[in-house]
N, C-alpha and C positions, 0 to 999 in steps of 0.2 A: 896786313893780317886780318882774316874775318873775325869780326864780334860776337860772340854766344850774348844774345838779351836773355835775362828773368822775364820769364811770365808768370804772373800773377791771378787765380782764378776766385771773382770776389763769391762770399760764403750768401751773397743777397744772392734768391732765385728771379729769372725772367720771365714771372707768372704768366700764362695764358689766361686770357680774360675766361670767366666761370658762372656759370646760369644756376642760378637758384631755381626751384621746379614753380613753373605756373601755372599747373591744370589741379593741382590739389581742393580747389575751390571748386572747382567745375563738375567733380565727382562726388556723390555720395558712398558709404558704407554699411549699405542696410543690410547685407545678405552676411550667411556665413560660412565660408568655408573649411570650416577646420573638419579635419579627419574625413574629407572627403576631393575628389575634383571636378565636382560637376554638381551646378544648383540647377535645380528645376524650380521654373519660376513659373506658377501658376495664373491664367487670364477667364475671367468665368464673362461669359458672354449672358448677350440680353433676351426679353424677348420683343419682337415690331407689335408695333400698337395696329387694332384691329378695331372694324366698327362693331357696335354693341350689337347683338340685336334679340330684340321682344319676344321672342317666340324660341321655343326647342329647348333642346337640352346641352348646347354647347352657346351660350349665350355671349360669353367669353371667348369666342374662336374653339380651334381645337389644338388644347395643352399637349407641346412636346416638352421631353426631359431639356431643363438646362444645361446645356454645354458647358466644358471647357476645354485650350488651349494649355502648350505648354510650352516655355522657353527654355535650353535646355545651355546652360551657361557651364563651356569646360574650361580650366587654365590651361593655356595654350605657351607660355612664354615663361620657360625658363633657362634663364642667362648666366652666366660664370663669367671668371675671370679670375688667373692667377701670374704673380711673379715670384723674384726673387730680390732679395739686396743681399748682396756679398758683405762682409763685416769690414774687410779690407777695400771694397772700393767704397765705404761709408766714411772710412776714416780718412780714405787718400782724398774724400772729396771735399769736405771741408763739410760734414757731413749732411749733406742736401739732397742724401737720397734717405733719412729718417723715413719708417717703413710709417708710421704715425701720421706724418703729413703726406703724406704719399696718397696712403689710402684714402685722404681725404679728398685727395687734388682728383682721383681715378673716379671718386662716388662724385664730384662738381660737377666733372668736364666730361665724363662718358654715360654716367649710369644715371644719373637727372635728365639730359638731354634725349638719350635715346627712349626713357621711360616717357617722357612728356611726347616727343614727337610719334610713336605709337600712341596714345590717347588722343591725341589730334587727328590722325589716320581713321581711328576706328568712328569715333564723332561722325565724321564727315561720308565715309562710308554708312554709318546707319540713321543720317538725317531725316527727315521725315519728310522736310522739302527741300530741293536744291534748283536753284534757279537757272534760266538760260545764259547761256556767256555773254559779257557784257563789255564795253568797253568803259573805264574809271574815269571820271576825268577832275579835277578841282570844281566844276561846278554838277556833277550830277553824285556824289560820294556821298552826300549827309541826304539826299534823298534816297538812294541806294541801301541804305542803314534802315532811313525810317520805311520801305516798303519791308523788312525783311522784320521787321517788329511787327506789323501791319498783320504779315503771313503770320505770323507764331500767336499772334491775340486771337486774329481770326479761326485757330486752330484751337480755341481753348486752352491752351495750356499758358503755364504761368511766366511771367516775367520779371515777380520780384524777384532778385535776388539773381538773376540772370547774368552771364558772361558773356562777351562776344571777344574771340583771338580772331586778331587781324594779322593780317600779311606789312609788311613794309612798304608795296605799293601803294597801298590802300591807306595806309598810316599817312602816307605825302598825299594823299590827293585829297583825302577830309581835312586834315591839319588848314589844306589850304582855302576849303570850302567857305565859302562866305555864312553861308547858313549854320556849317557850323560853330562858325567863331564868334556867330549871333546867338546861339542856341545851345551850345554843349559846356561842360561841363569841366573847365580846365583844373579843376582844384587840385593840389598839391597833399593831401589828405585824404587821399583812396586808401580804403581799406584793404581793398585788394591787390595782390602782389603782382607788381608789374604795369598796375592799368596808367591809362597814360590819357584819362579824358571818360567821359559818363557821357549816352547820348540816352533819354528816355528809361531814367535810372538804371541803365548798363554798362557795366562796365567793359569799358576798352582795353582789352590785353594785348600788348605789342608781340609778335611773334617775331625770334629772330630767326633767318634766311635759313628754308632746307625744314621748318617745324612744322607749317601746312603745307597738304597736299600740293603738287602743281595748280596753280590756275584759281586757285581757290583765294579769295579776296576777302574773306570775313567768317565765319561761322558764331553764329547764336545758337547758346545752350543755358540748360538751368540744370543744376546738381543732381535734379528728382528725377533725370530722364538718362543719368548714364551711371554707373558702377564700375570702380576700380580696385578691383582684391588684391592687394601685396602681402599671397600666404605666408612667403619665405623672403624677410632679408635679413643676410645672413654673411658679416664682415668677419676677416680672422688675420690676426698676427702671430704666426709662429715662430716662437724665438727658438734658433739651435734646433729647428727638426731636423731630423735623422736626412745625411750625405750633405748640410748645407752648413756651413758657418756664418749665419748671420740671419737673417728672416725670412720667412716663406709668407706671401698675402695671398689670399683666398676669399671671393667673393661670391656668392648667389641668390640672385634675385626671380624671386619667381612671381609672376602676378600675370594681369592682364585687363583688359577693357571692355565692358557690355552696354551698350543702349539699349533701353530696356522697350520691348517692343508696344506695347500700350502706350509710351511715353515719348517716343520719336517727334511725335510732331513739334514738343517743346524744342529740336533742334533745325535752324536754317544755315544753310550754307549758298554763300552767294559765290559765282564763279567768275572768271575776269577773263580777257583777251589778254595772251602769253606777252 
């Protein structure tokens, strides 16, 4: 005669590993956008130096009006998401579909991830230098690094306090670099979330697979040369709305990402063979 077995479904959930956001550091907050969707970011231009000369009535060259430029920065990215949890399959489940931990689990693993990897995208799109493709390799990686410091000094713009997100290639072929395990910076005491090594007081941010671009092996940035407005976020648990017995979640995010055009050169992106 066949046997009916009990099954048993234990009330532990079988988390998906969950990304805390990394680019928070990498962006600044200066602008505002409230009760609007569009800053105009103002560039006032110079004027070229001229030789003096002795004689006439324009001794100083001849004076045009000062210029200016304008960046004209719209929110482009707003994202939702909604479900539902039944009362009854809350309770038949040992209740592991709590709309509370739920929303959290949605805000870890979809809405941190795809906000950080759009702010990766746009970085990399408005660098100010991006280098030729290269091939990585454990002895050419920490010199790879320090030529892309080299570009961003050379550019005037600043370095303290600077980020660079690395790809995972690129994470294995410095780690293994000679030069830089003579020269970087392993400490266990980064301030900043995620870094995994300081090369030239920069920090190392590990980027997990799928966060930078294709191809793309490193990118240097500093906070003062990109902005990330989050006008709207905006979580909700309804208990008991109308046609549902149990909760309705409701999420949106609205924001987006600018480099700011005067300020580009403080970002390099270095590119790698696929």
């Amino acid at each position: 005669m066949p046997q009916n077995y009990a099954a048993k479904y234990s009330p532990l959930v079988d988390e998906r590993f969950r990304q805390v956001s990394l680019t928070e550091a990498a962006f600044n907050q200066d602008y505002d956008w409230e009760g609007v969707a569009t800053v105009n970011v103002y560039s006032v231009n110079t004027a070229p130096l001229v030789n003096y000369t002795l004689t006439g009535m324009s001794r100083y060259g001849t004076p045009d009006e000062l210029g200016t430029t304008t960046q004209a920065m719209t929110l482009s990215q707003d994202k939702a998401f909604t479900y539902t949890v039944d009362r009854r399959n809350y309770l038949d489940s040992q209740m592991v579909t709590e709309a509370g931990r739920s929303l959290s689990r949605q805000v870890e693993e979809v809405i941190i991830p795809h906000v950080d990897t759009y702010r990766l995208g746009r970085l990399v799109a408005g660098a100010g230098t991006t280098s030729a493709v290269t091939v990585i390799t454990s002895d050419n990686a920490y010199e790879s690094f320090i030529n892309g410091v080299e570009v961003v000094k050379s550019n005037k713009a600043p370095t303290a306090g600077s980020i660079a997100f690395i790809s995972g290639v690129f994470f294995k072929k410095i780690r293994l670099d000679p030069s830089f395990i003579k020269s970087g910076d392993l400490s266990q005491t980064m301030l900043v979330r995620g870094s995994v090594g300081m090369v030239e007081d920069i920090n190392l941010v590990f980027c997990p697979t799928g966060y930078l671009p294709a191809n793309v092996g490193f990118v240097i940035t500093n906070r003062v040369a990109a902005v990330a407005p989050q006008k709207i976020v905006d979580y909700k648990i309804h208990d008991n709305p109308p046609g549902v017995n149990g909760w309705l979640v409701e999420g949106r995010h609205y924001f987006d990402a600018f480099v700011l055009g005067n300020k580009n050169k403080a970002i390099y992106v270095h590119k790698i063979a696929a």
